[in-house]
C-alpha positions as CSV (number, residue, x, y, z in Angstrom):
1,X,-58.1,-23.8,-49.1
2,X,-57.3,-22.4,-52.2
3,X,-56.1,-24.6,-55.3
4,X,-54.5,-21.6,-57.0
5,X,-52.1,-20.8,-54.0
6,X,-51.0,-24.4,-53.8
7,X,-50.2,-24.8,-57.5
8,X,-48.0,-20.9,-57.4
9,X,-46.3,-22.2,-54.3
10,X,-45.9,-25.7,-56.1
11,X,-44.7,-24.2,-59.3
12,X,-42.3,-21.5,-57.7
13,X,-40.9,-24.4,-55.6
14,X,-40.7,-26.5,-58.9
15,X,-38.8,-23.8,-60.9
16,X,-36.2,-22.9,-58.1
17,X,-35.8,-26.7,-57.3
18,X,-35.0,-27.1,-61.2
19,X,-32.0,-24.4,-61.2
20,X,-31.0,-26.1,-57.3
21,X,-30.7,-29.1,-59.2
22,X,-28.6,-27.4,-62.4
23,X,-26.5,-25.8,-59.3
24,X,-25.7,-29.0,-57.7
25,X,-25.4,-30.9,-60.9
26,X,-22.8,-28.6,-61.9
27,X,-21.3,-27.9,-58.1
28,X,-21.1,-31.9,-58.6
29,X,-18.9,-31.8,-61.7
30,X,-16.9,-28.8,-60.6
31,X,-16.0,-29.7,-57.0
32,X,-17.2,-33.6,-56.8
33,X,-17.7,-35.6,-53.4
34,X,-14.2,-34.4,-51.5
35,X,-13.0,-31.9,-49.1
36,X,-13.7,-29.3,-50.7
37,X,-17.4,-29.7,-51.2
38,X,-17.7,-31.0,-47.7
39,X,-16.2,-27.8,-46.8
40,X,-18.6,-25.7,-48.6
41,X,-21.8,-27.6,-47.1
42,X,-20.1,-27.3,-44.2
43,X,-19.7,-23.1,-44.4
44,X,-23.1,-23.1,-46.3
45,X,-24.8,-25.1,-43.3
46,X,-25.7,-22.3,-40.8
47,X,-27.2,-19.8,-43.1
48,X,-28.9,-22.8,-44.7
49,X,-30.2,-23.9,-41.5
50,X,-31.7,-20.3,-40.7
51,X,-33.2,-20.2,-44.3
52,X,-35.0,-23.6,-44.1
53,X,-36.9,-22.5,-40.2
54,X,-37.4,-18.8,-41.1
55,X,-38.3,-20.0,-44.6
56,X,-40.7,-22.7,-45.0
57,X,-43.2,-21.3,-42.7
58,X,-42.1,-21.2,-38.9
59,X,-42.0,-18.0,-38.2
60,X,-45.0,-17.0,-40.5
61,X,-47.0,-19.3,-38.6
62,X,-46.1,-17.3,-34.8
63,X,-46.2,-13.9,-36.8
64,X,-49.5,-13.9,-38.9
65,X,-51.7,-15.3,-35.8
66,X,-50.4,-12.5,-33.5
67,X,-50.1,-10.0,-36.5
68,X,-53.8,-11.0,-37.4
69,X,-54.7,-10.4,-33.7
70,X,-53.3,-7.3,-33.5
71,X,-55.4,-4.1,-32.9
72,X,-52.4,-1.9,-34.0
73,X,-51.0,-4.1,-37.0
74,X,-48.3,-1.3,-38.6
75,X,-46.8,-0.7,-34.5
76,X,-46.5,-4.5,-34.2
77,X,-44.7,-5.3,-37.3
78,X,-42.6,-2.2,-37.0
79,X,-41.8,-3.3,-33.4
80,X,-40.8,-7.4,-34.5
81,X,-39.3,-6.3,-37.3
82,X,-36.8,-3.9,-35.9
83,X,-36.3,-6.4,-32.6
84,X,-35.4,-9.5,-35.0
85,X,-33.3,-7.5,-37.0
86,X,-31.0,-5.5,-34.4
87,X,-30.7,-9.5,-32.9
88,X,-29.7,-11.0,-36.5
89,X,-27.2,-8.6,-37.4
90,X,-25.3,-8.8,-33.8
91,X,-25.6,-12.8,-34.1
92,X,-23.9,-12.4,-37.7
93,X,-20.9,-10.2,-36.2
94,X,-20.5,-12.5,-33.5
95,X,-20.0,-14.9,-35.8
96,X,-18.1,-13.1,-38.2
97,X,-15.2,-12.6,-35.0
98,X,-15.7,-16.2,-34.0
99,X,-15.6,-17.9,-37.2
100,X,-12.7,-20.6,-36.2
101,X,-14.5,-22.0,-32.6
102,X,-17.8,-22.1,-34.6
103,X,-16.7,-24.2,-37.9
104,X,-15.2,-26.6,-35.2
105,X,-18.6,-27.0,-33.6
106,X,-19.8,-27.8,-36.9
107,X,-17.0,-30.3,-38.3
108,X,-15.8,-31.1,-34.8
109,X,-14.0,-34.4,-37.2
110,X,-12.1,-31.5,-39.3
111,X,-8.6,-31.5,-39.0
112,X,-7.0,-28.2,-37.8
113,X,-6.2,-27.2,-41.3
114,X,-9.7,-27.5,-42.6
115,X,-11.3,-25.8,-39.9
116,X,-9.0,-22.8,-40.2
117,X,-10.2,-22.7,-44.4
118,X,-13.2,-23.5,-43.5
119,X,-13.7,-20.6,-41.0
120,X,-13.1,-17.8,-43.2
121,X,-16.5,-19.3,-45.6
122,X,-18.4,-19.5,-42.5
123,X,-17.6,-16.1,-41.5
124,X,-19.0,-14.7,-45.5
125,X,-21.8,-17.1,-46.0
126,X,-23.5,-16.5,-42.4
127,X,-23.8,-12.7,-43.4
128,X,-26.8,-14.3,-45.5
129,X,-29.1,-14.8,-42.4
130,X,-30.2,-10.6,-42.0
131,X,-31.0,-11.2,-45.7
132,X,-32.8,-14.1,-45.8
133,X,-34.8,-12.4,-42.4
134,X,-36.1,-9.5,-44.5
135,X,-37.7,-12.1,-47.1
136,X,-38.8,-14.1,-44.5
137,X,-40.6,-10.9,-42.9
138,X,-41.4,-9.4,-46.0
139,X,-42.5,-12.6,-47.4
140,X,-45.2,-13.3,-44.3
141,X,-46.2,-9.8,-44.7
142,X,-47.0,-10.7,-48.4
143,X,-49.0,-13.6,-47.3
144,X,-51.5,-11.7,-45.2
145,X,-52.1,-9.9,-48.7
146,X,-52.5,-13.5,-50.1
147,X,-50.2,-13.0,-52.2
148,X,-47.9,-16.1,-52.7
149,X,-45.9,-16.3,-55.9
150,X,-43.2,-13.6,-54.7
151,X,-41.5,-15.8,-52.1
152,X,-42.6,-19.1,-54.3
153,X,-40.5,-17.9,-56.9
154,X,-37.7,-15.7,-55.3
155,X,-35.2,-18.7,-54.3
156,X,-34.5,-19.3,-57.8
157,X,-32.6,-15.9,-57.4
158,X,-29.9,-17.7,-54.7
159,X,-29.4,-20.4,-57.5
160,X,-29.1,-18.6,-60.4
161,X,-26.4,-16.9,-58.0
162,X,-24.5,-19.8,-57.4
163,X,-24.6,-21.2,-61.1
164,X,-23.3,-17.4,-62.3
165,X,-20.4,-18.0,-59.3
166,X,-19.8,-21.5,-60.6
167,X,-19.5,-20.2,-64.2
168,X,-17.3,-18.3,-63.4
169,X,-14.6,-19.9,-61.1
170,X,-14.8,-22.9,-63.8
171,X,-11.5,-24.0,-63.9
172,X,-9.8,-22.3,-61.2
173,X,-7.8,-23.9,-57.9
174,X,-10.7,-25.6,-56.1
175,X,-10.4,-23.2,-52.5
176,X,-11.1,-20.3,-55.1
177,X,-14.1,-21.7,-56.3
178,X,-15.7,-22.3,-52.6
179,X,-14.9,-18.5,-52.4
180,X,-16.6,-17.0,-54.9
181,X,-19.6,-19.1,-54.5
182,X,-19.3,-18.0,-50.7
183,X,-19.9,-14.2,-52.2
184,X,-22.3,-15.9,-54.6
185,X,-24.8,-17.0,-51.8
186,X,-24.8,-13.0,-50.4
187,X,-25.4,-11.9,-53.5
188,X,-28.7,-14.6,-54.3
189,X,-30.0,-13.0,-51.0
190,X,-29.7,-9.2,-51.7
191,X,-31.6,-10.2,-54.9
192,X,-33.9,-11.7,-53.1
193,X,-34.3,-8.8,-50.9
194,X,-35.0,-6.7,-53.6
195,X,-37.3,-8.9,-55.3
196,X,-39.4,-8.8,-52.1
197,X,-39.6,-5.0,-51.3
198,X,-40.9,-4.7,-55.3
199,X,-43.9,-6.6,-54.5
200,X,-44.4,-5.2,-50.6
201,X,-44.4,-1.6,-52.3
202,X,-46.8,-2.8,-55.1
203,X,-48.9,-3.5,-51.8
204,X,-48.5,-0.6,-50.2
205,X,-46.5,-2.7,-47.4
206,X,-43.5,-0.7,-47.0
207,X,-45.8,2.6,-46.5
208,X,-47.3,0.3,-43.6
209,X,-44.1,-0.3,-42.0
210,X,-42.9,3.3,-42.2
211,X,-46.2,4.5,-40.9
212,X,-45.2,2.2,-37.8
213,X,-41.6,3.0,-37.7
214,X,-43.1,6.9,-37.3
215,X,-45.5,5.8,-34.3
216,X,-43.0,3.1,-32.7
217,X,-41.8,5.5,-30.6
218,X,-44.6,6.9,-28.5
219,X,-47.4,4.1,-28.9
220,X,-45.1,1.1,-28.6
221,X,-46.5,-0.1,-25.6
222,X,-49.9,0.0,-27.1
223,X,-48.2,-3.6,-28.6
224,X,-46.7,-4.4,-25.6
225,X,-49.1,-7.4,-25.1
226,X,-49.5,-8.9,-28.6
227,X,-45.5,-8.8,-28.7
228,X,-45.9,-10.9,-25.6
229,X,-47.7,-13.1,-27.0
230,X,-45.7,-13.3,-30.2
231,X,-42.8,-13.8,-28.3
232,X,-44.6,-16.5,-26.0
233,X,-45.2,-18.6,-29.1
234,X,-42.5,-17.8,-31.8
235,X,-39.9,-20.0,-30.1
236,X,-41.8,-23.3,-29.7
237,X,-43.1,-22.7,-33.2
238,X,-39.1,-22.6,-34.5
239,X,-38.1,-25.6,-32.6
240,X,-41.4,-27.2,-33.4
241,X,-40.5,-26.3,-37.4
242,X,-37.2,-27.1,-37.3
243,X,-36.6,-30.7,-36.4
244,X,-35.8,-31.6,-39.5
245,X,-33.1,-28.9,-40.2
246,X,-31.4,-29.4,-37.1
247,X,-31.2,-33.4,-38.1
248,X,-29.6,-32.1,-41.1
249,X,-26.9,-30.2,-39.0
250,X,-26.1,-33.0,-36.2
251,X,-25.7,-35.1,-39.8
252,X,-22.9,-32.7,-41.1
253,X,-21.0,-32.9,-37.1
254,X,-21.8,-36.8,-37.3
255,X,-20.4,-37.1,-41.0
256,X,-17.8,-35.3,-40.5
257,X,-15.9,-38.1,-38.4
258,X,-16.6,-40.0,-41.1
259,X,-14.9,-40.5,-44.4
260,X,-14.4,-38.2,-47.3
261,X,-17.4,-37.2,-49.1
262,X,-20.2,-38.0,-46.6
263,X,-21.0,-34.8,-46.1
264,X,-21.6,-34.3,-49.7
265,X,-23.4,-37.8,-50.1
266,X,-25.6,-36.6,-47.6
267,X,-26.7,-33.3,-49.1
268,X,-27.1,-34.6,-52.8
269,X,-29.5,-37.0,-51.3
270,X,-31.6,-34.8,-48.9
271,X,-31.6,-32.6,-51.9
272,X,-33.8,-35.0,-53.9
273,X,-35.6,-36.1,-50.8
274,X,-36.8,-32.3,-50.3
275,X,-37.3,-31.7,-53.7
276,X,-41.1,-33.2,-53.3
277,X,-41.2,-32.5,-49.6
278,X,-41.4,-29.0,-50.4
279,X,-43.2,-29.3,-53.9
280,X,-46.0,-30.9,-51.7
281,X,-46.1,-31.0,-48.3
282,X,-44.9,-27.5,-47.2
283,X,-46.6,-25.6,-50.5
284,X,-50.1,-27.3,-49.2
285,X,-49.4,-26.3,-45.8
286,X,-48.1,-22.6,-46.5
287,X,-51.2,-22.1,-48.5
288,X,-53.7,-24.2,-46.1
289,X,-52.8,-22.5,-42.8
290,X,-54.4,-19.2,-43.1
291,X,-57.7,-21.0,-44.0
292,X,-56.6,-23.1,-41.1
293,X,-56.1,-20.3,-38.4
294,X,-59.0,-18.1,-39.6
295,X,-61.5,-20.7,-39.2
296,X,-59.9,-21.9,-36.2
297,X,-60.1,-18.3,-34.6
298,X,-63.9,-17.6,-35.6
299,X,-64.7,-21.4,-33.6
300,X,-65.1,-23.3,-36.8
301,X,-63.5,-26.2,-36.2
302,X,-65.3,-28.4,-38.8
303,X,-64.8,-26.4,-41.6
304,X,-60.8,-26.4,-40.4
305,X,-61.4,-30.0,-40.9
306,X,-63.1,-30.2,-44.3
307,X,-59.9,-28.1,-45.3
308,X,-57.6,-30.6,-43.3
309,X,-58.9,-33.4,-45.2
310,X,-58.6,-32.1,-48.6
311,X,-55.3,-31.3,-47.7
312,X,-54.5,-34.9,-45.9
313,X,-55.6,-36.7,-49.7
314,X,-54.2,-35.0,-51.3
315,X,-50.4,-35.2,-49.8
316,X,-51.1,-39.0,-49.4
317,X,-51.7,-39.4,-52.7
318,X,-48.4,-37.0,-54.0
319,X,-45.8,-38.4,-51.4
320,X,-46.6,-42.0,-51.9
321,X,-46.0,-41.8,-55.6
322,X,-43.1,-39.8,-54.9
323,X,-42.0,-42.1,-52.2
324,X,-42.3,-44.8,-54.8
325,X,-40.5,-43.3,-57.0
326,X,-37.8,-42.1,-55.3
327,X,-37.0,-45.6,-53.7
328,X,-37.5,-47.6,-57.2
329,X,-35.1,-45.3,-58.8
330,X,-33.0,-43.6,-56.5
331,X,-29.7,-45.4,-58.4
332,X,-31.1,-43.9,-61.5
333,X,-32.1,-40.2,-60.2
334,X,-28.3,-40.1,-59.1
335,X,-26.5,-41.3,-61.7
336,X,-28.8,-38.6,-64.5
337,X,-28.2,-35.6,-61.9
338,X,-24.6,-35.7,-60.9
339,X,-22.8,-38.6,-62.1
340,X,-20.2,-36.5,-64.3
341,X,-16.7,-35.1,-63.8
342,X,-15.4,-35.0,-60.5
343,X,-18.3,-37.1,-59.5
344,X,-18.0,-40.8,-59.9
345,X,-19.7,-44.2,-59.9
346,X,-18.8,-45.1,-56.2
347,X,-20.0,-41.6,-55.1
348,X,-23.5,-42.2,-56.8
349,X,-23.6,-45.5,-55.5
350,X,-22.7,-44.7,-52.1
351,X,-25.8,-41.3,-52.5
352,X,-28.5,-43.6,-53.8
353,X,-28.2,-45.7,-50.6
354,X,-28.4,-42.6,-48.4
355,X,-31.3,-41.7,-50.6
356,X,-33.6,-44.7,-50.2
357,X,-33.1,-44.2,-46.6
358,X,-34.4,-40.6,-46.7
359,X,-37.5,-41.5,-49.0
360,X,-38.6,-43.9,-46.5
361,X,-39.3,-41.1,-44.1
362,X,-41.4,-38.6,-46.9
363,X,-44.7,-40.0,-46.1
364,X,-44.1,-39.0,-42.3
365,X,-42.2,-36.0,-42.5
366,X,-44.6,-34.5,-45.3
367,X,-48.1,-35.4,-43.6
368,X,-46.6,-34.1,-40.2
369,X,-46.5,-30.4,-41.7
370,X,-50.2,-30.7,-42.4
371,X,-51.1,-31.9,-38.5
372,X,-48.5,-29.3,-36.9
373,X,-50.8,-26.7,-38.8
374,X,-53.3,-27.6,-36.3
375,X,-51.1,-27.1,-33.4
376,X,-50.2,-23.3,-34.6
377,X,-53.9,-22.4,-35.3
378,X,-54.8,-23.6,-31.9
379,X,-51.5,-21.9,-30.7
380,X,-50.4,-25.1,-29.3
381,X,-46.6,-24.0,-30.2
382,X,-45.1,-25.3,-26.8
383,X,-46.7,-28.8,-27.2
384,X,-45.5,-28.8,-31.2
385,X,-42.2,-28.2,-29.2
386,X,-42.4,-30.9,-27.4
387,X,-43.1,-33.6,-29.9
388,X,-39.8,-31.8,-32.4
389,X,-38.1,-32.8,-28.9
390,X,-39.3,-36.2,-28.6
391,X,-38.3,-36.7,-32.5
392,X,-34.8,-35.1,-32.0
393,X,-34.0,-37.4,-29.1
394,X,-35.0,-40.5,-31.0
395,X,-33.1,-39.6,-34.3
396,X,-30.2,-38.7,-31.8
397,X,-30.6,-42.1,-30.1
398,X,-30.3,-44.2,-33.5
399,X,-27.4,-41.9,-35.3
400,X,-25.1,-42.3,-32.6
401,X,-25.2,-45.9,-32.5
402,X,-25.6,-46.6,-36.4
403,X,-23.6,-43.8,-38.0
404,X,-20.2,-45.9,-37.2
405,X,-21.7,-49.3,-38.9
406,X,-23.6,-48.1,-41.4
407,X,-22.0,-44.4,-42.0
408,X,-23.9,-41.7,-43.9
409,X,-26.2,-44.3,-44.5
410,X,-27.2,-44.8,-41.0
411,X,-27.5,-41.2,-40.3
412,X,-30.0,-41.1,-43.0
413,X,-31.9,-43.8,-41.6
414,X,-32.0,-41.9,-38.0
415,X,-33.4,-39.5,-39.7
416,X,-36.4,-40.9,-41.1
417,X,-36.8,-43.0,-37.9
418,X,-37.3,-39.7,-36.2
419,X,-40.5,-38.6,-38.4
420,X,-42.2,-41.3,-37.9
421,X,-41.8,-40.6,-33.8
422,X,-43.1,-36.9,-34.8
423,X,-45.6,-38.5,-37.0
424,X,-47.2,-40.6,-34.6
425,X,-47.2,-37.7,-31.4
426,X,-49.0,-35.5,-33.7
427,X,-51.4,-37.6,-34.7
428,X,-51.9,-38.2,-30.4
429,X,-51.8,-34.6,-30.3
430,X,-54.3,-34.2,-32.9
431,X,-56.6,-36.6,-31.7
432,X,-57.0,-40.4,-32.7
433,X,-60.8,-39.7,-33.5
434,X,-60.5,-36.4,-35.4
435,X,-57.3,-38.1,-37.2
436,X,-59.5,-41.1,-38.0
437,X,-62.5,-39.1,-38.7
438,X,-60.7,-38.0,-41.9
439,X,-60.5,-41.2,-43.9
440,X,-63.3,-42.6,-46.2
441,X,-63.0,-45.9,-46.8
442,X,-63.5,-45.6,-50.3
443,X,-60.7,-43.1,-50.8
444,X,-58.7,-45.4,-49.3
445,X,-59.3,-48.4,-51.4
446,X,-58.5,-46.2,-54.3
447,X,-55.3,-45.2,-52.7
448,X,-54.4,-48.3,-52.1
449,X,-55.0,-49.9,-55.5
450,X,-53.2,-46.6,-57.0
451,X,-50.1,-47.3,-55.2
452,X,-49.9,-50.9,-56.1
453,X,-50.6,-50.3,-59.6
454,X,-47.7,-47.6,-59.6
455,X,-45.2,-49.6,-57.6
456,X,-46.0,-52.1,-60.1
457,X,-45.4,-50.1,-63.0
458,X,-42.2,-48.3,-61.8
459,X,-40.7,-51.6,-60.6
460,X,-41.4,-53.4,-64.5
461,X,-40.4,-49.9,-65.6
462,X,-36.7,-50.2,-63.3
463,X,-36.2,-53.9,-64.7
464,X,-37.3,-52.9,-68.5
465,X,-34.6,-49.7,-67.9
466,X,-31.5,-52.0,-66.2
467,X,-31.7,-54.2,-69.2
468,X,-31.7,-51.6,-72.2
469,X,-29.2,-48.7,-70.1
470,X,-27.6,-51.1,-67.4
471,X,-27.5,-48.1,-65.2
């Protein structure tokens, strides 16, 4: 495992998470906690949703194996990539002629008139998917060249997007704002795009896919069988990945029966509770999993788990000060990021509570990347499935019957009940002696004493900072 790649996929996460938060910070003042931000989470929730699985490392972790594998590498990416593509851009015209059925499977609790506005944001914003694709692709590609910092740092481009589209509907009617950022959000992906096929020709990449391109067509069943294979393990490895997304669309359909703004409560808090989620947890993984795989494929499984427990300590350490933290002073976080203008006291009340919900679930969410990297070196995709399907079923269990009692905050509270069920079949699938094999009871005495001297600290810190701000 390599130090340096964790800290450039740390820092690039850090930076574009800073301009996310100056983009929802200022989304807050500009549009509040109402209908109209509920409707552009809403419209901004499928290409979102793609973004998050292609993204943060599902389909790099099906692709690099087989890619890896591959006798005829330049054929075989040619091949996926033109396959995923051709599929993309018909799902996105599909979508763009079905807007108005597919908004109400999102916000089934819209009323007619808000589907039918939100439809037509649904229709723009999806066209982001065959965009975010090609820096997904390009982006693995890039990886295989261990070469990291491109696609660390390239989602500060949808960002600065959206803060340029927010600049400039300031002040305008409020359904003209949601559709300029709507145009915003393509625009952050073509500059991704381009971002991307810079670095891939500094690499030599894009000669490598037009050299495949040029042979697709008479030697394409020379990578008949590795596409198989691909294939065979790149839809367990999405589901697998994206249990967590999906929990964050059945929360928009769930919230939307509820009152006004729980959408919006909802994502300001998961927005804070992935900030260290992806600062941590999926930079380690992203960088750990080609050590991962490669010893993994040459038989070395103990120096997969020499890496495995550098990378286990260290995410316990990070997420339970984060975790800490973000429980202590989740009133606080709220009220400093988007307690201004249109956003009021009763809305950052109403997002800290969702918030200390989410945290609760960091620990288990975050140390269930690193254990799902042994399932995808091991190409164990179908039972990483499995376990995502377990997890679903018990988050769906526990929303439907607390999301009426205890509203968003319930459905936040599913949520994290559902990592710990993924948390917990990993560690099964793992194995309860290989999992146990990578503690040292020394470590964990020092963990231990380190989180009680922090929770101590924040909490006199939290008392110390009600008396002198009262916030």
């Amino acid at each position: 495992m390599k130090i340096r790649s964790i800290f450039t996929n740390s820092g690039g996460i850090l930076f574009s998470r800073i301009f996310g938060f100056v983009r929802d910070l200022m989304m807050a003042s500009v549009l509040g906690a109402n209908l109209y931000s509920d409707i552009f989470f809403v419209a901004f929730k499928l290409p979102n949703l793609f973004r998050r699985i292609f993204g943060e490392g599902a389909f790099a972790q099906s692709f690099l194996p087989s890619f890896i594998a591959s006798r005829y590498k330049t054929i075989f990416a040619a091949r996926i990539l033109l396959i995923f593509l051709g599929i993309i851009i018909l799902l996105s015209i599909l979508v763009d002629l079905s807007a108005g059925p597919i908004t109400r499977l999102i916000a089934p609790g819209f009323d007619t008139a808000s589907v039918a506005m939100t439809a037509k944001f649904v229709a723009i914003q999806f066209w982001y998917l065959p965009l975010i694709f090609l820096v997904t692709f390009l982006g693995a590609l890039l990886q295989w060249k261990e070469h990291f910092a491109t696609t660390a740092f390239a989602t500060v481009l949808l960002n600065l997007a959206i803060i340029g589209g927010l600049l400039i509907s300031r002040g305008m009617p409020k359904e003209q704002i949601v559709y300029i950022l709507s145009w915003s959000v393509l625009a952050g992906g073509a500059l991704q795009v381009i971002a991307h096929l810079i670095m891939a020709r500094r690499f030599r990449l894009l000669r490598m896919l037009a050299v495949g391109f040029v042979s697709l067509g008479t030697h394409s069943r020379k990578v008949a069988e590795d596409s198989g294979r691909f294939f065979k393990n790149f839809f367990p490895a999405i589901w697998g990945n994206s249990t967590a997304q999906v929990m964050a669309f059945l929360d928009t359909w769930l919230a939307s029966f509820l009152v006004s703004g729980s959408i919006s409560y909802l994502y300001y808090a998961n927005r804070i509770f992935q900030l260290p989620l992806a600062l941590f947890a999926i930079a380690l993984s992203v960088a750990l999993f080609p050590s991962v795989a490669k010893r993994i494929r040459h038989k070395d499984e103990a120096g997969a788990l020499r890496e495995m427990k550098r990378g286990f300590w260290i995410l316990l350490a990070l997420l339970s000060l984060a975790t800490a933290g973000g429980i202590i002073f989740s009133t606080e976080i709220i009220w400093l990021l988007f307690e201004r203008g249109a956003f009021s006291r009763a809305d950052t009340l109403q997002t800290a509570a969702v918030l200390r919900m989410y945290m609760i679930g960091l620990l288990p969410f975050g140390l269930g990347k690193l254990f799902s990297l042994w399932l995808y070196s091991r190409h164990e995709q179908m039972q990483a499935a499995r376990i995502a399907t377990w997890s679903l079923a018990g988050y769906a269990l526990l929303a439907f019957l607390l999301f009426r009692p205890l509203g968003a905050t319930g459905l936040a509270l599913a949520s994290t009940f559902s990592g710990f069920v993924s948390f917990i079949l990993l560690i099964r699938s793992f194995g309860t002696e290989r999992f146990f094999g990578l503690f040292h009871l020394r470590w964990l005495l020092y963990w231990l004493l380190a989180l009680l001297l922090t929770v101590l600290l924040m909490g006199g810190g939290h008392l110390l900072l009600l008396h002198w701000v009262g916030v």
